[in-house]
VOGU-3710 file (C-alpha; in Angstrom, 3 decimals, decimal comma):
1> xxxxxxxxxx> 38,972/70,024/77,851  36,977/71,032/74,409  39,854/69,055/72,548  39,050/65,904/75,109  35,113/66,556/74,402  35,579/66,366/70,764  37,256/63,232/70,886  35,026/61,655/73,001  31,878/62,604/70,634  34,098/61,291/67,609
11> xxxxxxxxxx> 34,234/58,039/69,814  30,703/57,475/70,760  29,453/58,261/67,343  31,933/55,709/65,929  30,569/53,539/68,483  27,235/53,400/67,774  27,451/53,039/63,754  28,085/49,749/61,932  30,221/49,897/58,758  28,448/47,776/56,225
21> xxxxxxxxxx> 31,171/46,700/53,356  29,809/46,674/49,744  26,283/44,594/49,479  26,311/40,915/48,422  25,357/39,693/45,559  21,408/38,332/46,155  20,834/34,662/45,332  17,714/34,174/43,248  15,555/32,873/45,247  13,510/29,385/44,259
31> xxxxxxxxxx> 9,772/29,783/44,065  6,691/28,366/42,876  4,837/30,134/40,155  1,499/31,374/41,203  -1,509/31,034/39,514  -2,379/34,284/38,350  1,745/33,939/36,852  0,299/30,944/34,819  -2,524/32,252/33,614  -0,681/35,570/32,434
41> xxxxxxxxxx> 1,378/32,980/30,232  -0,385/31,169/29,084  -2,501/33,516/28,393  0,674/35,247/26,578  1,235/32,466/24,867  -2,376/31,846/22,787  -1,688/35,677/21,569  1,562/35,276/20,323  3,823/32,184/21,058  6,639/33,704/18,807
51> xxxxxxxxxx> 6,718/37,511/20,145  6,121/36,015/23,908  9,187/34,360/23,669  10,944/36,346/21,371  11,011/39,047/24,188  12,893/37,323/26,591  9,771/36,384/28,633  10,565/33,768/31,247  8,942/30,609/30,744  8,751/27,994/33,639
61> xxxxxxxxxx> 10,729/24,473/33,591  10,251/21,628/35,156  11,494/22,349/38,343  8,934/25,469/38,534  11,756/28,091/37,798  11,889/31,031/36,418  14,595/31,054/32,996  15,572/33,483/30,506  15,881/30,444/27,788  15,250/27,523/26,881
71> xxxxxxxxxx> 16,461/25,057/24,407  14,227/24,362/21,812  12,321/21,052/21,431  13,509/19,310/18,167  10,903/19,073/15,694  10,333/15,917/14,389  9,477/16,331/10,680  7,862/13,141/10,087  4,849/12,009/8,138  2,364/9,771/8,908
81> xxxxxxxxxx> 0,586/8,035/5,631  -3,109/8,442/5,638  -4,266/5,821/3,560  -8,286/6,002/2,677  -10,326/3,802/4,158  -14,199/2,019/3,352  -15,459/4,825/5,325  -13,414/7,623/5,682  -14,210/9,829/3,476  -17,245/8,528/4,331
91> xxxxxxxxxx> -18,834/8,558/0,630  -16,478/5,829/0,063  -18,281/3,225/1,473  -21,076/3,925/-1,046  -18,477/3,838/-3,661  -17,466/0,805/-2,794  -20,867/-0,685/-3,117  -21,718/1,277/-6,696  -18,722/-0,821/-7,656  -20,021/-3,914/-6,414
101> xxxxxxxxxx> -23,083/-2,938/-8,563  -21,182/-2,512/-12,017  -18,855/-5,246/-11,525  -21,813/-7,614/-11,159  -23,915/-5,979/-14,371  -20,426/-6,644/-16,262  -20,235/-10,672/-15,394  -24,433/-10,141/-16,358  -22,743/-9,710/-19,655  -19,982/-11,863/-20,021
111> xxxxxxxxxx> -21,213/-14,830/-18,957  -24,805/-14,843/-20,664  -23,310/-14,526/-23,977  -22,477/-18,431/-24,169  -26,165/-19,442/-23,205  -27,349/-16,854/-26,287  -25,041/-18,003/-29,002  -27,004/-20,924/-30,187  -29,983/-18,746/-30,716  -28,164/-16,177/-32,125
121> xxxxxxxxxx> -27,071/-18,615/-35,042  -30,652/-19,546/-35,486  -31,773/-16,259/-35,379  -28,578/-14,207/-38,386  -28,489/-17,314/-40,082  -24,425/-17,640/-39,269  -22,083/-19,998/-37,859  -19,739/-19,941/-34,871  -17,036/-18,620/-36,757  -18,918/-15,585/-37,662
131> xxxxxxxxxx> -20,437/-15,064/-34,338  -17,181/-15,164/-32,398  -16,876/-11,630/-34,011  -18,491/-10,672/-30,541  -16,248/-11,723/-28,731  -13,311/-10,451/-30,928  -14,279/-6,579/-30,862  -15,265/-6,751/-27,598  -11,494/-7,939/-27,009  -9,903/-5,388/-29,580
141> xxxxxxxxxx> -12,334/-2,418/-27,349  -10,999/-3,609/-24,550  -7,281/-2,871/-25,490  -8,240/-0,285/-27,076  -9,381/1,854/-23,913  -6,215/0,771/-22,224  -4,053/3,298/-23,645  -6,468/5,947/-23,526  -8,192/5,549/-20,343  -5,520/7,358/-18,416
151> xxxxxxxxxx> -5,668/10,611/-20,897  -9,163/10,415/-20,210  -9,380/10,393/-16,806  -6,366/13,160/-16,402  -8,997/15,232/-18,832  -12,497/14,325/-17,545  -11,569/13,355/-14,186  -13,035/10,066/-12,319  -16,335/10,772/-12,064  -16,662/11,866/-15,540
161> xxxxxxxxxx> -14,909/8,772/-16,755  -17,213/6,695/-14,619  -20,295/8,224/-16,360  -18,766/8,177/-19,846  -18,118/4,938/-19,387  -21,258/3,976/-18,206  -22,939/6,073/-20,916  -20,967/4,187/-24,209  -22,073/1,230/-22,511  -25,756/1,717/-22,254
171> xxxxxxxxxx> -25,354/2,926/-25,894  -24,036/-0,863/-26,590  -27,114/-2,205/-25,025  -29,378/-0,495/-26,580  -27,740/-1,638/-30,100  -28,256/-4,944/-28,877  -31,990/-5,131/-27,428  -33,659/-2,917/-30,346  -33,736/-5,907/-33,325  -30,763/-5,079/-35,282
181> xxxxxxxxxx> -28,721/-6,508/-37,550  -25,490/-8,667/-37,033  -22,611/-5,779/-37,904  -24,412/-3,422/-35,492  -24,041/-6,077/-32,907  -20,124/-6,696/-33,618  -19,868/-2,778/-33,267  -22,418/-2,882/-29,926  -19,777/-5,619/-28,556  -17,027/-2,964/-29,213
191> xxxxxxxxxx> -18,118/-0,630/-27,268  -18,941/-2,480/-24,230  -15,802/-3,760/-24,546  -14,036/-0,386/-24,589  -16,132/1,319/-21,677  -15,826/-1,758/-19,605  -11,779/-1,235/-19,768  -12,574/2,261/-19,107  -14,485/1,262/-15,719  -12,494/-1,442/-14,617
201> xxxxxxxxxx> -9,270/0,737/-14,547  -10,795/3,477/-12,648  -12,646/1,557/-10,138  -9,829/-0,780/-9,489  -7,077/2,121/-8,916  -9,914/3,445/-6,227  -10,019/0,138/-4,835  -6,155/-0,738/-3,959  -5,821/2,265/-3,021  -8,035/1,671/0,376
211> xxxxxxxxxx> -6,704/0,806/3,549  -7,324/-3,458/3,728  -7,616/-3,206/-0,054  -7,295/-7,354/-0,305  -10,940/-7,687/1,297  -12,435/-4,746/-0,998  -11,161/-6,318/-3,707  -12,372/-9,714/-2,970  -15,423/-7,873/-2,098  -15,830/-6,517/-5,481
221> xxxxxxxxxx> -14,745/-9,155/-7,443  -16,973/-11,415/-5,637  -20,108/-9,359/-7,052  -18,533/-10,536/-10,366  -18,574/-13,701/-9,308  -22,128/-13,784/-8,344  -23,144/-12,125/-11,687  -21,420/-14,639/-13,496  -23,650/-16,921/-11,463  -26,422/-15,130/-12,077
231> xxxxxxxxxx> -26,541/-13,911/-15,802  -26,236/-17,438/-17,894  -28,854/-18,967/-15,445  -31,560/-15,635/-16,057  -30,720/-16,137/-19,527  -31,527/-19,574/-20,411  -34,949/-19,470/-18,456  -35,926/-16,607/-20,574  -34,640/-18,112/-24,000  -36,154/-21,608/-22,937
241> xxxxxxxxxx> -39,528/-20,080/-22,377  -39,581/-18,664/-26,159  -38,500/-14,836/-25,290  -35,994/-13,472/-28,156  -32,474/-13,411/-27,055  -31,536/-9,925/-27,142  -34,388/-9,346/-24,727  -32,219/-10,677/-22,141  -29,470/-7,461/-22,272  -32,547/-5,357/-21,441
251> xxxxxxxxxx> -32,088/-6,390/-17,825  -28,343/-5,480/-18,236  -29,358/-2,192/-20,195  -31,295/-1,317/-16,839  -28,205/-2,425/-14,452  -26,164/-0,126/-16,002  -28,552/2,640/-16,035  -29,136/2,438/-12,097  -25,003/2,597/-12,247  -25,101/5,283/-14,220
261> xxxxxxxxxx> -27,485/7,060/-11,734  -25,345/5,912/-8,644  -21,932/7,023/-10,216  -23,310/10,230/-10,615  -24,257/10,986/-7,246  -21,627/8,542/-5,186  -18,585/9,910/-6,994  -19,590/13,715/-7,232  -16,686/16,124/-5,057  -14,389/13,092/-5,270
271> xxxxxxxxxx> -10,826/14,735/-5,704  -9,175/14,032/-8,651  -5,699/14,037/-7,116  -6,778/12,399/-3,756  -3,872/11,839/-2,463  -3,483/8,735/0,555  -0,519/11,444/2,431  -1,270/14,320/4,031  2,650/15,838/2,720  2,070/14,071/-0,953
281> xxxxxxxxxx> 2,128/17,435/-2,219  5,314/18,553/-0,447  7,441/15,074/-0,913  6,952/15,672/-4,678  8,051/18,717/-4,812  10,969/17,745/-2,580  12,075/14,915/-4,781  11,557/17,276/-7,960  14,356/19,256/-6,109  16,394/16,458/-5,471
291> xxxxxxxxxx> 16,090/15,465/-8,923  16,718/18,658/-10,029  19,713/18,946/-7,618  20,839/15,824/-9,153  20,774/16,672/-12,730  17,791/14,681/-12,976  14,045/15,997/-14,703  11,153/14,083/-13,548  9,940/11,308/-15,990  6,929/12,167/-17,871
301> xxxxxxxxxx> 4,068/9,110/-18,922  5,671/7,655/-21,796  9,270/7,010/-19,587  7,078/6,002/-16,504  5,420/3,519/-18,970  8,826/2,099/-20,929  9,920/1,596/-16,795  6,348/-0,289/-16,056  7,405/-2,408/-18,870  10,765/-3,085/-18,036
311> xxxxxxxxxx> 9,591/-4,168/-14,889  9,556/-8,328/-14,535  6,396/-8,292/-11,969  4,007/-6,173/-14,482  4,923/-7,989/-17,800  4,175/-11,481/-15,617  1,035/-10,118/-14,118  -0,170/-8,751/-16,779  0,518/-11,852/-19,191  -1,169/-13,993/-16,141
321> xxxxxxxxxx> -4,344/-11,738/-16,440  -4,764/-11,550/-20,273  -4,365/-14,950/-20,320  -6,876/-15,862/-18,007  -9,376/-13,284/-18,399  -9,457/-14,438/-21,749  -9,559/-18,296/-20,925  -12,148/-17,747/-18,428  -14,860/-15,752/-20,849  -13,509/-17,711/-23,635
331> xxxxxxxxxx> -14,324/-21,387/-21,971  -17,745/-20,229/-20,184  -18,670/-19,117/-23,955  -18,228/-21,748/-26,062  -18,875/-24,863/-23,814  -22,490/-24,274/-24,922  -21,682/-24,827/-28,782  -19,805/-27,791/-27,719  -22,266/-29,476/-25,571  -24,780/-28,965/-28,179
341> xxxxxxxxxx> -22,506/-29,924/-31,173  -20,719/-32,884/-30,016  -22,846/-34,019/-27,360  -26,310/-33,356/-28,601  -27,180/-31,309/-25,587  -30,554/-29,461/-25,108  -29,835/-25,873/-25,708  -32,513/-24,999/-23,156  -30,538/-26,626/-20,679  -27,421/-26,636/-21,377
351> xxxxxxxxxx> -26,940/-23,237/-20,961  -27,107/-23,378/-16,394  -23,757/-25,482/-17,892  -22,101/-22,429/-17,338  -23,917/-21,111/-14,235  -22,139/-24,027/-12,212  -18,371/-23,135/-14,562  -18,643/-19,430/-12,926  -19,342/-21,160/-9,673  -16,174/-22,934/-9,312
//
């Protein structure tokens, strides 16, 4: 009866319990982050991006899951050029207009000259062969400054250059306006010569360098235009009226002082190795490494220069431009000594000759 008892206890206990087999594996359930999970990350994330993930943080995807991993985005490691603009920096803008300012003192200069000839003549007792020593050194200045300007300006910087430039000028002006004698003339015509070189190469880099750089450039070359309007007109009133001829460069002597005084404050923190790319710095000394990778060295000034000569579009262009630069002060000088030579013209009047030449 105990046995039967016993058996019957095993049975109801049995009975009564459930045998469970091993658990099951849990599926990860799919849930929405909650805010307060956000902010924790993102917060997370402003600390320390790199550790934060780095630690096998789980970062939500776009289906609002919970991962271990990503994969990372691909970097795109692409440059975008940022080429200057008129006003951005925005000192350039006034940069652009202190260049308007010296190219139109320069055509002041080279297109008066014509209208003064005559009365120069009178006045040294010479002929036009000897007074076309002006225009000679002013010519042999010019070249002159072109093989030194960019040793200068990799020494002094732009600014600096700007105001040397300015300052040999003003020192050729002054030669001119105090009553001096012919030779200190031909030498005061040398040196405008040479610092207008000087400030045409610097301003002119500066310029097609900007963003539109075919309106600047028309911009500032019309100012030329107008002060080759401008300069042989002003100088036969004064000259007709019985003023001595070198008075007339005092107006240019002041031009270039008021330059002066604008360079000086316009071009001041101006980088001297502005560069138009935010990576310049980094592309050159990638391709140095490529080069060097190569076998190559990078070419210094004098191999950059035999290549700019070598090159069919800079010998043309710069044939094209000697030639007429040259005609164009040449022609817009010497009309006056013909009109008055061959065709008995009035040298009070024949000088606004030239005013309408610059016009066209």
């Amino acid at each position: 009866m105990a046995h039967h008892s016993f058996g019957a206890l095993i049975d109801i206990e049995s009975a009564n319990k459930t045998i469970v087999g091993p658990p099951l594996a849990l599926k990860k359930s799919v849930r929405a982050p909650e805010p307060i999970e956000l902010e924790d990350y993102a917060s997370k994330m402003r600390d320390d991006p790199i550790d934060h993930l780095a630690s096998g943080a789980q970062t939500p995807n776009e289906n609002n899951e919970f991962t271990v991993s990503h994969p990372p985005t691909p970097i795109q490691h692409t440059t975008a050029p940022l080429v200057e603009t008129w006003s951005n920096p925005p000192g350039n803008k006034w940069r652009i207009l202190t260049t308007c300012l010296a190219y139109f003192g320069l055509a002041m200069n080279d297109s008066a000259a014509g209208a003064l000839i005559p009365y120069m003549e009178t006045n040294f007792h010479i002929g036009y062969a000897v007074v076309s020593l002006i225009f000679v050194t002013n010519a042999i200045g010019f070249l002159t400054a072109a093989f030194v300007v960019d040793l200068v300006v990799s020494k002094l910087g732009r600014q600096r250059t700007l105001i040397l430039s300015e300052l040999i000028m003003s020192i050729g002006f002054v030669g001119i306006v105090a009553p001096s004698p012919f030779p200190v003339v031909v030498v005061a015509f040398l040196l405008i010569g040479f610092s207008t070189s000087m400030l045409l190469a610097v301003c002119n880099v500066f310029c097609v360098n900007l963003a539109k750089s075919s309106i600047i450039l028309g911009l500032v070359h019309g100012s030329y235009g107008l002060g080759g309007i401008f300069g042989p007109i002003i100088a036969t009133a004064l000259v007709s009226r019985g003023v001595y001829w070198s008075r007339y460069y005092s107006i240019t002597l002041g031009i270039r002082v008021l330059t002066l005084l604008c360079v000086s404050v316009t071009w001041r923190g101006y980088g001297e190795e502005h560069s138009p790319n935010l990576l310049t710095a980094l592309e050159r000394t990638a391709s140095r490494r490529a080069a060097a990778d190569a076998g190559m060295s990078e070419p210094n000034k004098l191999q950059l220069l035999k290549m700019a000569l070598k090159n069919r579009v800079t010998i043309i262009g710069a044939l094209f431009i000697f030639a007429y630069q040259g005609a164009e002060v040449s022609i817009s000088g010497w009309v006056i000594s013909f009109l008055i030579t061959y065709r008995e013209g009035d040298p009070a009047k024949v000088g606004y000759v030239t005013a309408g030449f610059w016009v066209s």
